[in-house]
C-alpha positions in Angstrom: -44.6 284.1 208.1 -41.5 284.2 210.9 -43.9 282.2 213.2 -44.0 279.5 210.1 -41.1 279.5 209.2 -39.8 279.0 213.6 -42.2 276.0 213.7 -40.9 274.3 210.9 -37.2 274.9 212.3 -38.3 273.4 215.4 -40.3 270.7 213.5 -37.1 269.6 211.8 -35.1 269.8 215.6 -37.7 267.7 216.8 -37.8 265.2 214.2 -34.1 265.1 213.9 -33.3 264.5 217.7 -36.3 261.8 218.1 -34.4 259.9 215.4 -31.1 260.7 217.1 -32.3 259.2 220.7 -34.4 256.6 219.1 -31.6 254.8 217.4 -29.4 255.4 220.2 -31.1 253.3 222.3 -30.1 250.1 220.0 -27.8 247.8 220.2 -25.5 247.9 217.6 -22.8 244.7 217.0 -20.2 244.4 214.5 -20.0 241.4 212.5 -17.7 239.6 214.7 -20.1 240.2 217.6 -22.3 238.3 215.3 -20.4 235.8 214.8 -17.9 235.6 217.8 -18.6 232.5 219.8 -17.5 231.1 223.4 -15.0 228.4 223.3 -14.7 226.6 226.6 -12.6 222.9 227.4 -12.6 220.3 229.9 -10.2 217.4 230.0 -8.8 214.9 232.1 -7.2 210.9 232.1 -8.6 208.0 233.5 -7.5 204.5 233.4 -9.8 201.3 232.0 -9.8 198.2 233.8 -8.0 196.3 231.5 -4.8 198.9 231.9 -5.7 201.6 228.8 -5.4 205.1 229.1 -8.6 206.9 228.2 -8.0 211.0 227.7 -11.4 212.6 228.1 -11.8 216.2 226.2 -14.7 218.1 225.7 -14.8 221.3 224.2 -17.9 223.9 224.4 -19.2 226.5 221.7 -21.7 228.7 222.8 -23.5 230.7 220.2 -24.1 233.5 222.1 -24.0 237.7 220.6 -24.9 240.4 222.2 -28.8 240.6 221.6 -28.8 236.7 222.7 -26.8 236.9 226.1 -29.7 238.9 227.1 -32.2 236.1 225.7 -33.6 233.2 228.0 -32.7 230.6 225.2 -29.6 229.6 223.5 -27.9 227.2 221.5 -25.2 225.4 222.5 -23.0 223.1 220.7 -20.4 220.5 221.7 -18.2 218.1 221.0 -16.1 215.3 223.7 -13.6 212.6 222.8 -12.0 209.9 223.9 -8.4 208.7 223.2 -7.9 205.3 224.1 -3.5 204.8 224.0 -1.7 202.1 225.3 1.4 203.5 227.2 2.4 206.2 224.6 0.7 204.6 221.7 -3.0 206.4 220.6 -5.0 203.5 219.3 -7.9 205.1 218.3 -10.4 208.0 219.0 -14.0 208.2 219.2 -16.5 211.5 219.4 -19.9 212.7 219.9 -20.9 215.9 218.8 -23.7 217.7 219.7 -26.5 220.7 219.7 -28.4 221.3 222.7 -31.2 224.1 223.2 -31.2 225.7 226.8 -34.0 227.4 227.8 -31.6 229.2 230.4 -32.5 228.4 234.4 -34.8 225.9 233.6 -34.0 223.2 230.8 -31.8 221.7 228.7 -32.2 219.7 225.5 -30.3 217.9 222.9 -31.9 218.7 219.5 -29.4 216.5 217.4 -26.1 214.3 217.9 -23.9 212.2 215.4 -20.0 211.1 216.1 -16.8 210.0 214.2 -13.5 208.3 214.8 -10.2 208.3 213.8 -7.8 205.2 214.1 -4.6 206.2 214.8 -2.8 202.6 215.1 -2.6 200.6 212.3 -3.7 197.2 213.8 -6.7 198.7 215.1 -9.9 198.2 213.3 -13.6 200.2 214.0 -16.7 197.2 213.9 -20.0 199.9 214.5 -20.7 203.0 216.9 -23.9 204.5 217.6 -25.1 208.2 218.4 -28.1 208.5 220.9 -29.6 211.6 222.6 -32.2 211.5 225.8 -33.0 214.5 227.6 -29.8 217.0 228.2 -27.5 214.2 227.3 -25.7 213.0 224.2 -23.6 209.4 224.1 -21.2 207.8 221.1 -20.6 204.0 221.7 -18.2 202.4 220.1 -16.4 199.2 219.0 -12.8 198.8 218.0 -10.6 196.0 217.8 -7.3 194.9 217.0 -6.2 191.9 214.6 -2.5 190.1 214.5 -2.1 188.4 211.3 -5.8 188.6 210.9 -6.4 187.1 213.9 -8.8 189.2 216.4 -7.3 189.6 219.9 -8.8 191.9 221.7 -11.9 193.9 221.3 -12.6 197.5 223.2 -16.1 199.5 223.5 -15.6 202.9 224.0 -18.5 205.5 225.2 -18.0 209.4 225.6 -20.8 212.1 227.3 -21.8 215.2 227.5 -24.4 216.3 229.4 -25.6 219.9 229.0 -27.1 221.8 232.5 -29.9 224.5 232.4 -27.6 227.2 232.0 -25.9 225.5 228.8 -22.5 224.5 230.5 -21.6 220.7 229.5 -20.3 219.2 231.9 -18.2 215.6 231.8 -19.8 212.3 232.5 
């Protein structure tokens, strides 16, 4: 009866500490491990040929937790813009926006890509933009122009990139 009675105690132990080193071995995340994403930026100015300053900014929002850093795939999403001024004067701002999947150290691809604008001068006008993806890259082209007493004087096409590497960094044009 005592010899019962020790194996089931140990039974019990045994179960009880298997379930104790079993579930220590998992990862555990917190919701805002889940849901905690990396936020990188790029930006920088460049001048058009017709004497416009374009201000380039992309920003980067990797979806990555804890179980996925470890992955060989992840999504990536981003956005870049371009803010065409004139001296101190925004004009106008155009955006791409975009998911790629990485398959990380060998590929990247852009699954999807749309844009928007904003204009920010009132003489300013948008005419049509498009949204294309090929490969690791994502493009918005667009069309703005500006009318004086409804009169069209000058007419600007804007484009802005992002190109996503195999380790899912986007990088500027």
């Amino acid at each position: 009866m005592k010899t019962r009675k020790l194996i089931s105690i140990i039974a019990t132990v045994f179960v009880l500490l298997s379930s104790i080193f079993c579930t220590a071995g998992a990862a555990e995340m917190s919701p805002a491990e889940l849901t905690d994403s990396s936020n990188t930026e790029l930006s920088w100015t460049e001048t058009s040929t017709d004497g416009y300053t374009l201000v380039y900014t992309i920003t980067q929002s990797t979806l990555p937790t804890k179980a996925q850093s470890r992955a060989t795939s992840q999504t990536v999403q981003g956005s870049g813009t371009v803010t065409v001024k004139d001296g101190s004067t925004t004009l106008y701002t155009l955006s791409v926006h975009a998911t790629f999947s990485v398959n990380v150290g060998i590929s990247a691809t852009c699954t999807g890509c749309s844009y928007t604008y904003s204009i920010k001068e009132s003489s300013w006008h948008f005419d049509s933009a498009t949204a294309t993806k090929s490969g690791n890259t994502a493009t918005a082209t667009g069309t703005f122009y500006k009318k004086v007493l409804f009169v069209t004087t000058k007419t600007l096409t804007s484009s802005v990139k992002l190109i996503c590497d195999k380790n899912g960094n986007i990088t500027k044009q």
